[in-house]
DRENKE-86687 format. One record per residue (C-alpha): residue number from 1; residue in one letter; x, y negated, z. Coordinates in Angstrom, 1 decimal. Each point is the difference from the previous one (the first is absolute). Example, Ala and Ser with C-alpha at 12.3 -4.5 7.8 and 13.67 -1.06 7.14 Angstrom:
<rodrens>
(rodren 1; 'A'; (12.3; 4.5; 7.8))
(rodren 2; 'S'; (1.4; -3.4; -0.7))
</rodrens>
This chain:
<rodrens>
(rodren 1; 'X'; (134.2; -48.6; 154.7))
(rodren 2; 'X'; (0.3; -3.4; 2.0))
(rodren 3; 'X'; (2.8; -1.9; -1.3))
(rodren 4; 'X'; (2.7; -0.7; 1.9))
(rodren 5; 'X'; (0.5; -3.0; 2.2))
(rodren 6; 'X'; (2.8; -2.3; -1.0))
(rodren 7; 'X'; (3.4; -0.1; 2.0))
(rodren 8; 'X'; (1.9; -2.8; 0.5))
(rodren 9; 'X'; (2.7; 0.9; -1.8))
(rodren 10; 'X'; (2.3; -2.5; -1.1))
(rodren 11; 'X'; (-1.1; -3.1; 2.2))
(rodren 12; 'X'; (3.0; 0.4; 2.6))
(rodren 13; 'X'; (2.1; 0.1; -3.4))
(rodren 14; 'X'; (-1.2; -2.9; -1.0))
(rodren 15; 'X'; (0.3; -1.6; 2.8))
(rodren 16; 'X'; (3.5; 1.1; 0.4))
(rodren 17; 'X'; (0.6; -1.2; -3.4))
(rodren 18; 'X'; (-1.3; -4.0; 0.3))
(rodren 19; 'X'; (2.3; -0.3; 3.4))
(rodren 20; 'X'; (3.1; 1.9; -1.6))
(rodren 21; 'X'; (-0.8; -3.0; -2.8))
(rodren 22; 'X'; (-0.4; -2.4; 2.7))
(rodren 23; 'X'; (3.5; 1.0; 1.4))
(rodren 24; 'X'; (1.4; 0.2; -2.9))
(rodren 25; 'X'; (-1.2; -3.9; -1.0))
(rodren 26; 'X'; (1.2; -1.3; 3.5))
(rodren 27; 'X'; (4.1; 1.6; -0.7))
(rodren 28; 'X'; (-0.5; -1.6; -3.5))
(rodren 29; 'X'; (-0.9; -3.0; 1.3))
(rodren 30; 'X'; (3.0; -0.1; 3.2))
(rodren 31; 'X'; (2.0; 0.7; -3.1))
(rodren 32; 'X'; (-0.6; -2.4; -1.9))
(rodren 33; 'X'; (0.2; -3.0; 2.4))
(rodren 34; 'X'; (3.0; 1.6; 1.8))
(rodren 35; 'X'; (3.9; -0.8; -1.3))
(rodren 36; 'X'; (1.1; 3.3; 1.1))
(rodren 37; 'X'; (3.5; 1.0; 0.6))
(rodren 38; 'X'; (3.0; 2.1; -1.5))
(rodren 39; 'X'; (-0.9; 3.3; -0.4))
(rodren 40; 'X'; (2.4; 3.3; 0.6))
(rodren 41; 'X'; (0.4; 0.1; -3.4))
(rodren 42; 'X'; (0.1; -3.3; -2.1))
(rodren 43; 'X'; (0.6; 2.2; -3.4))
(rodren 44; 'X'; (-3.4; 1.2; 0.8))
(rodren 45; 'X'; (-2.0; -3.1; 0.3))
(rodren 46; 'X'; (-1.5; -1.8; -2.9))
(rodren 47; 'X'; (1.7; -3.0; -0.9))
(rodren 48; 'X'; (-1.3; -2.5; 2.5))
(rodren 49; 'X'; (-0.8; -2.9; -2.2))
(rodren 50; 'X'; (-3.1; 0.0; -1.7))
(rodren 51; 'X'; (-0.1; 3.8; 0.6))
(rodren 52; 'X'; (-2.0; -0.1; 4.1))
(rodren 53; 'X'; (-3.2; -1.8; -2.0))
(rodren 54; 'X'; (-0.1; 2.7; -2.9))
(rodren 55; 'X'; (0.7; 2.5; 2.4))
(rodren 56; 'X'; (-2.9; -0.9; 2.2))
(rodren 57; 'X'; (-1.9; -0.5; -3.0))
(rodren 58; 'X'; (0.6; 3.6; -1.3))
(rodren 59; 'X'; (-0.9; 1.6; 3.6))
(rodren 60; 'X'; (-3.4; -2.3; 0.4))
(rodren 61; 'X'; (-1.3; 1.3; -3.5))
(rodren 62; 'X'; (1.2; 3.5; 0.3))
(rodren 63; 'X'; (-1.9; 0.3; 3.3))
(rodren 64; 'X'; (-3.0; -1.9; -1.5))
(rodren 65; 'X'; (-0.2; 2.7; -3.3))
(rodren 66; 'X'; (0.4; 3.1; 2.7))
(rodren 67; 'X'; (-2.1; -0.9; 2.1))
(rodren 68; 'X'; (-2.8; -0.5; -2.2))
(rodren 69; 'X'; (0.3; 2.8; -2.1))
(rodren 70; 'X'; (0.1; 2.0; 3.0))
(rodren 71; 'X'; (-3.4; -1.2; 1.4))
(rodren 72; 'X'; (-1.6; 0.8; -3.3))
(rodren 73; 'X'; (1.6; 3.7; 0.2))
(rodren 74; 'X'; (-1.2; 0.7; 3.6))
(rodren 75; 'X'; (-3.4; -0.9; -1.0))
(rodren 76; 'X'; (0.3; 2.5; -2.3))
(rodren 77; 'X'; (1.7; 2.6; 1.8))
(rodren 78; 'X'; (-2.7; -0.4; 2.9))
(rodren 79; 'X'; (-2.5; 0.6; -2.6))
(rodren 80; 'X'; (1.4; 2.8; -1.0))
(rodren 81; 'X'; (0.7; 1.7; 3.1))
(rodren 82; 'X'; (-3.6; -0.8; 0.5))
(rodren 83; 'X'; (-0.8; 2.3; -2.9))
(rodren 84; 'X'; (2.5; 3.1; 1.0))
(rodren 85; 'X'; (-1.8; 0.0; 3.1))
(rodren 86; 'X'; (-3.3; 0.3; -1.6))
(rodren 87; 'X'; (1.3; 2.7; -2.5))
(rodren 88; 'X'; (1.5; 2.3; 2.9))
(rodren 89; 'X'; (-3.3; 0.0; 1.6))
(rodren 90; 'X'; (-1.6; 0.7; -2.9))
(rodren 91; 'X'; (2.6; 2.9; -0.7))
(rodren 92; 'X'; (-1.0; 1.5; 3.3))
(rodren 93; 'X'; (-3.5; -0.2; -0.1))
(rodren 94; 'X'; (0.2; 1.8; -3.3))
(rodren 95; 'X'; (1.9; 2.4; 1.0))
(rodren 96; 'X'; (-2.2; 0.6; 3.4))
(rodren 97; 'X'; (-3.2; 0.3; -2.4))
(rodren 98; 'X'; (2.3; 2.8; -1.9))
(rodren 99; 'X'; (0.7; 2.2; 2.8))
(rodren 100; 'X'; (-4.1; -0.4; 1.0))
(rodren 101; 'X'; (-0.4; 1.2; -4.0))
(rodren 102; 'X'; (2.2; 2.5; 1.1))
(rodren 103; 'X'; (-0.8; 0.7; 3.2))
(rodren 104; 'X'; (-3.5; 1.5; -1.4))
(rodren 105; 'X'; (1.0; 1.0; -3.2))
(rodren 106; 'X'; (1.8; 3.1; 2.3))
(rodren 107; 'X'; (-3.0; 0.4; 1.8))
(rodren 108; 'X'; (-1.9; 0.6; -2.9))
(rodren 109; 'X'; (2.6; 2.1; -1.5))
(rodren 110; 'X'; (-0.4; 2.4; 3.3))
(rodren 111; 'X'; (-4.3; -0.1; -0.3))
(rodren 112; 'X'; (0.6; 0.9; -3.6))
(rodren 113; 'X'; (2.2; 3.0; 1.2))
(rodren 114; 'X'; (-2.6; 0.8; 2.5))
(rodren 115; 'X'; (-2.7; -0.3; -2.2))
(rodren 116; 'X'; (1.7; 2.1; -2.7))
(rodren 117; 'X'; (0.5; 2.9; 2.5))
(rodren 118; 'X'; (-3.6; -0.3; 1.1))
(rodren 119; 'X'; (-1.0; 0.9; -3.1))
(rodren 120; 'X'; (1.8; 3.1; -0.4))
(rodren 121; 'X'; (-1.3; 1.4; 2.9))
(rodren 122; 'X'; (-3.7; -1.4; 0.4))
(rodren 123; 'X'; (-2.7; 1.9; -1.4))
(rodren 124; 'X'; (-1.8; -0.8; -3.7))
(rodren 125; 'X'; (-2.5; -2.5; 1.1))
(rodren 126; 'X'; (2.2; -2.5; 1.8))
(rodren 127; 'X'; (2.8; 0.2; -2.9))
(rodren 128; 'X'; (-2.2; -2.8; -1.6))
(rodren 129; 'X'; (-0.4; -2.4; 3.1))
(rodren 130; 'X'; (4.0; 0.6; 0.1))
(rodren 131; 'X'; (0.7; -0.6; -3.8))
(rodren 132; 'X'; (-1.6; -3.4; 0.1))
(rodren 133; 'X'; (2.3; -0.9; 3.2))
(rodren 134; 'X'; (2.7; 1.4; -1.9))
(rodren 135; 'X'; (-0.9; -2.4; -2.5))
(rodren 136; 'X'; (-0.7; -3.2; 2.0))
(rodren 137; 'X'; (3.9; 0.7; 1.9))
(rodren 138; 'X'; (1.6; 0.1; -3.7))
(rodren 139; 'X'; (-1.4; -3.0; -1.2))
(rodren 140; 'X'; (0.9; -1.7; 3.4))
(rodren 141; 'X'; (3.9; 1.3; -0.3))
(rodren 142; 'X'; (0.0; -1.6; -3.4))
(rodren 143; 'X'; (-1.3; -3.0; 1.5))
(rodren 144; 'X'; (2.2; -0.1; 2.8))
(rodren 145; 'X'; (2.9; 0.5; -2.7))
(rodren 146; 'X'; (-0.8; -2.7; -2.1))
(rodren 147; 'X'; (0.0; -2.0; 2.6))
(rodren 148; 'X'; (3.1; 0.7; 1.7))
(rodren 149; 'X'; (1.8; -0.6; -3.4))
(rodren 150; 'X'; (-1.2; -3.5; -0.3))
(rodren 151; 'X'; (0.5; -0.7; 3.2))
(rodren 152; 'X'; (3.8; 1.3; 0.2))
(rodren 153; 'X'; (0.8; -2.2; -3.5))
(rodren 154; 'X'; (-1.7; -3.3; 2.0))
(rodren 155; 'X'; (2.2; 0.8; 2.7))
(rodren 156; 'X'; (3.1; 0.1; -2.0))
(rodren 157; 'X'; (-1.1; -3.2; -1.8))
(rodren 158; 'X'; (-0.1; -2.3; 3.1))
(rodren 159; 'X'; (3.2; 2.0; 1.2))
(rodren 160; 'X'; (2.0; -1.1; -3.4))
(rodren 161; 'X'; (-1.8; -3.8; 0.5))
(rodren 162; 'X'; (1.8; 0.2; 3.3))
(rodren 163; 'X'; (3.1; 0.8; -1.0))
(rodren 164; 'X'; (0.3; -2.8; -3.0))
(rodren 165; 'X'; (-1.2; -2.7; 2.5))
(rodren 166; 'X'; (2.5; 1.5; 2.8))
(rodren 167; 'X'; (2.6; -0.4; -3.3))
(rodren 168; 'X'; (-1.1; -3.6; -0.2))
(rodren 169; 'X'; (-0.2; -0.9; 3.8))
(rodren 170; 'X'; (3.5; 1.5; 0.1))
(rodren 171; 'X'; (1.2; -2.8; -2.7))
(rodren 172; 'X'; (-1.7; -2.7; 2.0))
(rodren 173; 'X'; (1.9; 1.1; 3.4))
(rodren 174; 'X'; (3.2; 0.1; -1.5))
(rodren 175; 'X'; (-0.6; -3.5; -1.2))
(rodren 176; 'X'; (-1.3; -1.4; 3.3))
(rodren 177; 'X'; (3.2; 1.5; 1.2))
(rodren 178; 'X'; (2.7; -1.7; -2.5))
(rodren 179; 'X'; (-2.0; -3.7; -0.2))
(rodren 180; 'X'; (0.1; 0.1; 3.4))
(rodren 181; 'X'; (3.3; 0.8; 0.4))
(rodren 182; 'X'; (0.8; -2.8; -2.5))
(rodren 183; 'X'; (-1.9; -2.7; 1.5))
(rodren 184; 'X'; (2.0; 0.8; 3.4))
(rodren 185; 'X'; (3.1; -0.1; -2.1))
(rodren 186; 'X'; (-0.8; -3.1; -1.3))
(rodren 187; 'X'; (-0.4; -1.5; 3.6))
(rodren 188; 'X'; (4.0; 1.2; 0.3))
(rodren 189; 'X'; (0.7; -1.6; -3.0))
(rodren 190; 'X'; (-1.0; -3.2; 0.6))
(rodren 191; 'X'; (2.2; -0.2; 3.7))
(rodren 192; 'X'; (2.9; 1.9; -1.4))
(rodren 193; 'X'; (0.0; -1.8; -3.6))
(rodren 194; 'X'; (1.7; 2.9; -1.6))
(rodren 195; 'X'; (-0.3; 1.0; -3.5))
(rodren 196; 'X'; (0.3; 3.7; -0.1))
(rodren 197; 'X'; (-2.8; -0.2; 2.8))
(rodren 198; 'X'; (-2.4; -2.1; -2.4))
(rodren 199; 'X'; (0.9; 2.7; -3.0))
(rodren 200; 'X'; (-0.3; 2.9; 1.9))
(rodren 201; 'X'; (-4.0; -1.1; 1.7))
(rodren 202; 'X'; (-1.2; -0.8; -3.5))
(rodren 203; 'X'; (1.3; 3.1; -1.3))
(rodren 204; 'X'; (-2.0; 1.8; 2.7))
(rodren 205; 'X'; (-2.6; -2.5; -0.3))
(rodren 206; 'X'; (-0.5; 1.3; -3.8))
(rodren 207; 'X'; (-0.1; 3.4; 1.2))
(rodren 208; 'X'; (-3.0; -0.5; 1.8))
(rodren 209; 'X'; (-2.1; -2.1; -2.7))
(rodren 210; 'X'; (1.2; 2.5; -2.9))
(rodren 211; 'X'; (-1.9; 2.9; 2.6))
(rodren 212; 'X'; (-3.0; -2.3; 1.0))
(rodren 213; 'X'; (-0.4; -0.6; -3.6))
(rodren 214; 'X'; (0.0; 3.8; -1.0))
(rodren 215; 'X'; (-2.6; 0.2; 3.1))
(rodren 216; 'X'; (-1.9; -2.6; -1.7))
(rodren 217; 'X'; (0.2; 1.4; -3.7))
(rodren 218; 'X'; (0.2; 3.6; 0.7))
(rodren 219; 'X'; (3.1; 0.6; -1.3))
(rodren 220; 'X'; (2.1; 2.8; 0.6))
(rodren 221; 'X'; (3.0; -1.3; 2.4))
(rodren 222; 'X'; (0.2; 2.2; 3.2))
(rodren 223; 'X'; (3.6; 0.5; 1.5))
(rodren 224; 'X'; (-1.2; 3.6; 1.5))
(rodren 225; 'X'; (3.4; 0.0; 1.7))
(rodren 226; 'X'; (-0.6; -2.7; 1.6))
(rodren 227; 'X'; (-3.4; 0.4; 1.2))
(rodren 228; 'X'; (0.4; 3.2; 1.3))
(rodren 229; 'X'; (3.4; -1.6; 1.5))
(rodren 230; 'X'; (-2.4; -2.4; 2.2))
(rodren 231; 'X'; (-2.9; 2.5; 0.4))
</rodrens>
């Protein structure tokens, strides 16, 4: 079967990714050279001395780390939505070549049937003509049934390769989702200069490279809830 051709999955990604970091850069850099002002909430604030440049600091490499570790999982994640294309192709051509099997296996079964009445009723010299073609539609049924029962097991094969890179695609989408969230976050962050606004984009931020990295290891962290929450 011709392979198929590839998409261009993940490029507009990527692309939205490099200007979402090239936002992000420009707020961190208004930040840094801008005063600012009182905020609602001075409590809130880190402590303005020495505190803006760490601050700034903190966003610039959080953005840096995310961002590359992201690029390096949607490279992966194209490539493996790549290959769960290629396996549910495969699954349906199997299973099209299975119900061909079985498609003449029945008619076979039928000519046997035919064949076997034929020879109840048809006269002593023609009993051996039909003996032979009862023999020739037996061994093609046992064909036929081998076959189909190495077909139907490839079928399921590529059907459970499917579902474990679906499993893994699904890990990769839920960390696209939270570093990109984060990285937004962190855009806030550096205007707003709040703390619980820092804390809570890394948190989400280590969210989505613990699932990248179980996408990249194969390790066995799926939130189901969530997925099918979003699905």
């Amino acid at each position: 079967m011709p392979s198929l051709p590839k998409s261009g999955v993940g490029k507009a990604p990527r692309r939205e990714l490099l200007n979402m970091v090239e936002r992000v850069i420009a707020v961190i850099n208004r930040a840094a050279t801008n005063n600012g002002e009182s905020m609602e909430n001075p409590a809130e604030l880190l402590p303005e001395s020495e505190s803006k440049d760490r601050l700034t600091n903190w966003v610039a490499i959080s953005v840096a780390v995310l961002a590359a570790f992201m690029a390096v999982t949607k490279i992966k994640d194209d490539n493996i939505v790549q290959a769960m294309l290629q396996a549910k192709s495969d699954a349906v051509d199997t299973w099209s070549e299975y119900e061909s099997k079985r498609i003449k296996h029945h008619l076979l079964e039928l000519g046997l049937d035919q064949t076997v009445a034929l020879r109840d009723t048809a006269a002593k010299h023609a009993s051996t003509t039909l003996d032979g073609q009862l023999k020739h539609y037996e061994s093609e049924i046992a064909r036929y049934q081998k076959d189909e029962g190495e077909l139907q097991k490839k079928a399921r094969e590529y059907e459970a390769q499917y579902d474990a890179l679906n499993y893994r695609d699904d890990q990769f989408d839920l960390s696209d989702a939270a570093l990109s969230t984060s990285i937004a976050m962190l855009a806030v962050t550096a205007l707003t200069r709040k703390k619980w606004l820092l804390c809570f984009s890394l948190v989400v931020g280590v969210f989505g490279v613990v699932m990248g990295t179980a996408g990249l290891a194969g390790l066995r962290i799926h939130p189901g809830w969530l997925t099918r929450m979003l699905s």
